[in-house]
N, C-alpha and C positions, 0 to 999 in steps of 0.2 A: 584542670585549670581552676584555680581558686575564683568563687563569684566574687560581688561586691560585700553579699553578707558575710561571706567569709573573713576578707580583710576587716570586715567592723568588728566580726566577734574576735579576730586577731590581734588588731589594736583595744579591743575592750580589756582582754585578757592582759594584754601589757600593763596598760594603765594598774588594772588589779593588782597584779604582781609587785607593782612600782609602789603601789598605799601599802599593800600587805607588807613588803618587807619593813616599810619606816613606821608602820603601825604595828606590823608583830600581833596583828587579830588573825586567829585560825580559820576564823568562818570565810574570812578572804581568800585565803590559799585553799579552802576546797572549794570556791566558787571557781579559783582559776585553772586549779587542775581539771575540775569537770570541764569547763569550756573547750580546754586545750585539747583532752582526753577525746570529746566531738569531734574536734575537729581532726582528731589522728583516723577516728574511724570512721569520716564519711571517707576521707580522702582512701582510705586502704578500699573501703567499700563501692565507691565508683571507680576505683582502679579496675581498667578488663571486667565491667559489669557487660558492656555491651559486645564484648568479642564474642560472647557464646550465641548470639544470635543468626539464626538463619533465615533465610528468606525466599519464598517462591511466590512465581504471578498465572494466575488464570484467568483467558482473555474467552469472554461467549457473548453469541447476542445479544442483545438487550429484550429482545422481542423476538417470539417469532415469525414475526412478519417482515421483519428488518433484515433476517437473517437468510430468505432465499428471495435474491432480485428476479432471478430465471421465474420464479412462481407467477410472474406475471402475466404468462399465457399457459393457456391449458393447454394450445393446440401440439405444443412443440415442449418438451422438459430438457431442459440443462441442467446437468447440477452443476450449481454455483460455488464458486471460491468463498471462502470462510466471512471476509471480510470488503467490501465495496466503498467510493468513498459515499460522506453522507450516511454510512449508516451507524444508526445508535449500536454503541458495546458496553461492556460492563468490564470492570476489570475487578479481579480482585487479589487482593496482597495476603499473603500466608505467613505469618513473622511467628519461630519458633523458637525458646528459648533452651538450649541445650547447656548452660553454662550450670554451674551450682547455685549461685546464686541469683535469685530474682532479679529481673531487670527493674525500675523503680522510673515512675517519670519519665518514659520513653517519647520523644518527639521525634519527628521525620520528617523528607519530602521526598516524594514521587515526581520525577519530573516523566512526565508524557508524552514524548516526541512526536504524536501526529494528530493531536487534537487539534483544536483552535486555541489562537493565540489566550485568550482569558481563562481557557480551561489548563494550560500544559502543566505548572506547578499546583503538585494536589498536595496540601500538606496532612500530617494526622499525628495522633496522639492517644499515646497506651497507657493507661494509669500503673498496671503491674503485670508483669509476664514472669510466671515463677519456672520451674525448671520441667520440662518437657508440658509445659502450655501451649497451645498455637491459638492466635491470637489472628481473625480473619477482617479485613477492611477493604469494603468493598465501594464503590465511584462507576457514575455512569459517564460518559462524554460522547464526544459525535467524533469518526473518522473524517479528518478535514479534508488530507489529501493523498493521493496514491503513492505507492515508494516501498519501498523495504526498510523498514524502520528498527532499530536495536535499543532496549530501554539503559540507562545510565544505572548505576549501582546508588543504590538507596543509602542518604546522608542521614543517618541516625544522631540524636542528642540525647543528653539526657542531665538533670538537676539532682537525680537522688542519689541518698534517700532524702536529705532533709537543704535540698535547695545550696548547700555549701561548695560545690564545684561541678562544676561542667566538663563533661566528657561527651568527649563525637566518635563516632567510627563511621565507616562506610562497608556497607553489605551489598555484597554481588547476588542478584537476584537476575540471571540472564532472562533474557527474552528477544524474543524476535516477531514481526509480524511483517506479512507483504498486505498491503490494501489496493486491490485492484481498482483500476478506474469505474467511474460511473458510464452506462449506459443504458440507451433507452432500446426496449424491447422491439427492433423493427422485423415485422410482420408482412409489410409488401414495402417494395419500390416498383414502383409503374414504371417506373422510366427504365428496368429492366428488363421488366416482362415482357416484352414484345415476342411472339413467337417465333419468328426468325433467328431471334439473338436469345430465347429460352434455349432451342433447338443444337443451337453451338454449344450453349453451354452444359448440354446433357453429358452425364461421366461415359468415360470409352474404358473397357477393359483393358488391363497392358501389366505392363511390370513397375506402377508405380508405388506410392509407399502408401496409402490411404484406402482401408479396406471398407469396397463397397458393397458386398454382398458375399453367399457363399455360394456353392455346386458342387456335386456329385466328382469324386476323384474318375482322373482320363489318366491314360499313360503317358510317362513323361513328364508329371506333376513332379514338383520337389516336391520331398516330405516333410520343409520349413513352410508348405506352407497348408498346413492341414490344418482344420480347426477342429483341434480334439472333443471340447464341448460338444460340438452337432455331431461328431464323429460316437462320440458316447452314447448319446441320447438315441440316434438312429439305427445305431447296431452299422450303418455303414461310413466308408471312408467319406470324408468331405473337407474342401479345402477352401481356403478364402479366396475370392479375390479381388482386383486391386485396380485402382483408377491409373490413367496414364497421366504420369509426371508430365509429359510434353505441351499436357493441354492448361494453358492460362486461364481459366473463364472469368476468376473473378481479381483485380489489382488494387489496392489501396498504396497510394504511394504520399507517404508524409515527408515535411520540410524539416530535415534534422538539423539545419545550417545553424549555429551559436549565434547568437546574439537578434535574430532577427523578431525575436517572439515579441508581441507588442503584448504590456499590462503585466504585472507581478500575479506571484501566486497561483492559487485554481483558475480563478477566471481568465487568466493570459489565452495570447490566441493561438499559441501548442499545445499548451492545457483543454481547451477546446479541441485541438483535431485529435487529442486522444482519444476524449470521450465517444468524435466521431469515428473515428476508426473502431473501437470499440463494439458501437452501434452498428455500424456496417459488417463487421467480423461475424454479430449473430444472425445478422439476417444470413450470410453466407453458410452459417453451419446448420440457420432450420433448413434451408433450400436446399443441404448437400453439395454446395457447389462449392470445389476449391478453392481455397483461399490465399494471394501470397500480400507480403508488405514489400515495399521497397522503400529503401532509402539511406543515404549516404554518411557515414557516421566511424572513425576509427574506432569507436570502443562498441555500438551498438547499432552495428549493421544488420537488418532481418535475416533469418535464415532463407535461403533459395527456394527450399521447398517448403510445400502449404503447409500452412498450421490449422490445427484443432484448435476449438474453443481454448481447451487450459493451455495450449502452447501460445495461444495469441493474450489473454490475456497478463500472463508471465510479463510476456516482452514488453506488454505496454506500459504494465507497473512498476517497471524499472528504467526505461529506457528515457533517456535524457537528449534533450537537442545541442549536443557538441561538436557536429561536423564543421567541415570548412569550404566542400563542395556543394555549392549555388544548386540552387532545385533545379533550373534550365537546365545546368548537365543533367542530372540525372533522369530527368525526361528524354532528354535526345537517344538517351541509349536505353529505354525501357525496354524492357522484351515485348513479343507479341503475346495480346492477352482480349480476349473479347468484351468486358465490362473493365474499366479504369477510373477511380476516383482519385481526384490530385488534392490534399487537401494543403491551403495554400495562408500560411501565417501571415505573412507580411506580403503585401505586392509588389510588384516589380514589373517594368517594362521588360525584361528578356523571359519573367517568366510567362505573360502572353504569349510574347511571340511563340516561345517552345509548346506554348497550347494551342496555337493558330496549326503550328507545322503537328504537332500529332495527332491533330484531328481526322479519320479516316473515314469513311465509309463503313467498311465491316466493322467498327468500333465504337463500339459506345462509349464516350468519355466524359466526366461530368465534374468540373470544375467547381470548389467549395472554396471560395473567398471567404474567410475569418478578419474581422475587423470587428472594432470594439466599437460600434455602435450600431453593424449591421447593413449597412450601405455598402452598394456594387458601389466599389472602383469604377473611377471614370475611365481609366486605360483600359479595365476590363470591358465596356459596355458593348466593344468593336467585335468581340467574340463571338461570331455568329455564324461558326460553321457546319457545315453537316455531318453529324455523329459528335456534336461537341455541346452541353448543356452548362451553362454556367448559373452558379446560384451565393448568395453571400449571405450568412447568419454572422449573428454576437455571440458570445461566452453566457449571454444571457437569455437567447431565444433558437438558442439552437437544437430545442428538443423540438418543438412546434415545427421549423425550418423542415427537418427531417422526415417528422412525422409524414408529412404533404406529398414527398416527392413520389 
């Protein structure tokens, strides 16, 4: 597309042509053909200058201290998923010119889909990219918020060589990232350790899917379930084995119901029980103790059986509050489970009651009111049953809240 200069030295060229013919001076008609003869060859020359460009992106910490959140306690090692929200990355763009001729003038923008809102458009700018040059442009920003994010195909411009037209193309440079949610490293909950209720929640051998140790092959072992490793190592047979699926010890059950979440963004108050869930999921996998989620959701219902660190985290970083079933139901039919955390977005008189009526004796259950200033609900204050703990954090003091319990 022709610039503005263009059409000036277009109409200049006219004018010239229009003196030169009624003047019949030479030196006019070669100023007009040189201008004209410009303008043939920018335009042939920005024609497909930028089709031969290619594009990749490389996504890594910024730091490496940003880059393992698990590193936070020495006593217990997780490895951590790539990317957490909050934490610094670096990205960087690989733009390679495969065409024949030099790119000239290259501008761009990188749109960012999970930064912060002032950082997401990154724009930048290549003076010359000749043919098999790769041309490296690198930006820090901060993981805003968790999700599965896909980056957009890179909107290339460009003015050369000499500023007379404008040509765009768009360059596919796929990418993908999942940002797991934030969590804070929990190390004890008092309020579970009670010996009684440690005691239930000890693993039991059986046929479930979570391998808690290994032993010496017996008869009548499968041989799926041998672990060849210690089997190598030992010179003798040995087989894994496995916690029983029947045993619930530890429940987190979140409020997937649409529309109930109070406050936009990270800080919203499902935003917050992810985080908590989260934080409760790792104390569950330093402790060993099973873990399952519940909660009501057509498209992102938990799995039945317990998850591992990377299978809890997955689900948290994707999963979205679009159900239609009320949290009450899904408490009245919770399965039996020895530790239960309800975490509770918005309040509700029926969802008390469903915490009055599940409150048990052999169950510990502990109630996490989410409100966006931190204050127990007045409906909630009546909650004062035996095996039943209720407590209320913000979006913004919710790490301190935890910490305590």
């Amino acid at each position: 597309m022709p610039t503005r200069r263009a059409w000036a030295l277009f109409t200049l060229s006219a004018i010239l042509y229009f003196l030169a013919n009624q003047t019949q001076v030479g030196w006019i008609y070669i100023i007009t053909d040189g201008i004209i003869g410009l303008l043939i060859v920018a335009a042939l020359y920005s024609w497909g200058m930028l089709t031969g460009i290619r594009a990749s992106r490389e996504l890594r910490p910024a730091s490496a201290d940003s880059a393992d959140p698990g590193s936070q306690t020495d006593e217990f090692e997780l490895t951590p998923p790539s990317f957490h929200e909050d934490d610094p990355i670096e990205i960087s763009l690989h733009l390679r010119q495969m065409g024949l001729r030099p790119a000239l003038l290259v501008g761009g923008l990188e749109q960012c889909p999970f930064t912060p809102a002032e950082d997401e458009a990154q724009p930048f700018f290549i003076p010359t990219l000749f043919r098999g040059q790769t041309n490296s442009l690198t930006y820090r920003t901060m993981c805003d918020r968790r999700g599965l994010y896909s980056f957009a195909p890179l909107q290339l411009e460009s003015k050369g060589p000499f500023g007379l037209f404008h040509t765009r193309s768009t360059v596919a440079a796929p990418g993908q990232i999942l940002i797991y949610p934030a969590y804070h490293p929990l190390k004890r909950l008092r309020l579970f350790e009670k010996r009684e209720l440690a005691e239930q929640a000890a693993l039991r051998v059986g046929r479930g899917s979570q391998v808690i140790g290994t032993r010496e092959y017996r008869t009548g072992d499968s041989l799926r379930q041998i672990h060849w490793r210690s089997t190598a190592r030992t010179g003798q047979l040995v087989v894994k084995e496995f916690s029983d699926d029947e045993q619930q010890a530890f429940t987190v059950v979140l409020d997937l119901q649409a529309d109930l979440s109070i406050g936009t963004g990270k800080f919203s108050t499902f935003e917050t029980a992810i985080r908590l869930a989260a934080s409760f999921g790792y104390y569950a996998t330093q402790k060993n103790i099973p873990l399952r989620l519940v909660g009501s959701s057509p498209k992102w219902t938990p799995p039945a059986m317990p998850l591992g660190w990377w299978g809890l985290l997955n689900y948290l970083a994707k999963v979205q509050n679009d159900g239609h079933e009320p949290l009450a139901q899904v408490l009245k039919r919770l399965p039996a489970s020895t530790f239960v955390v309800v975490l509770i977005s918005r309040p509700h008189e029926t969802i008390v009651k469903a915490l009055a009526a599940l409150a048990q004796p052999d169950r510990q259950t502990l109630a996490i009111f989410i409100t966006p200033d931190g204050a127990l609900p007045t409906l909630a204050a009546a909650l004062k049953q035996p095996g039943l703990m209720v407590k209320s954090v913000s979006p913004y003091n919710w790490v301190d809240t935890v910490a305590k319990l």
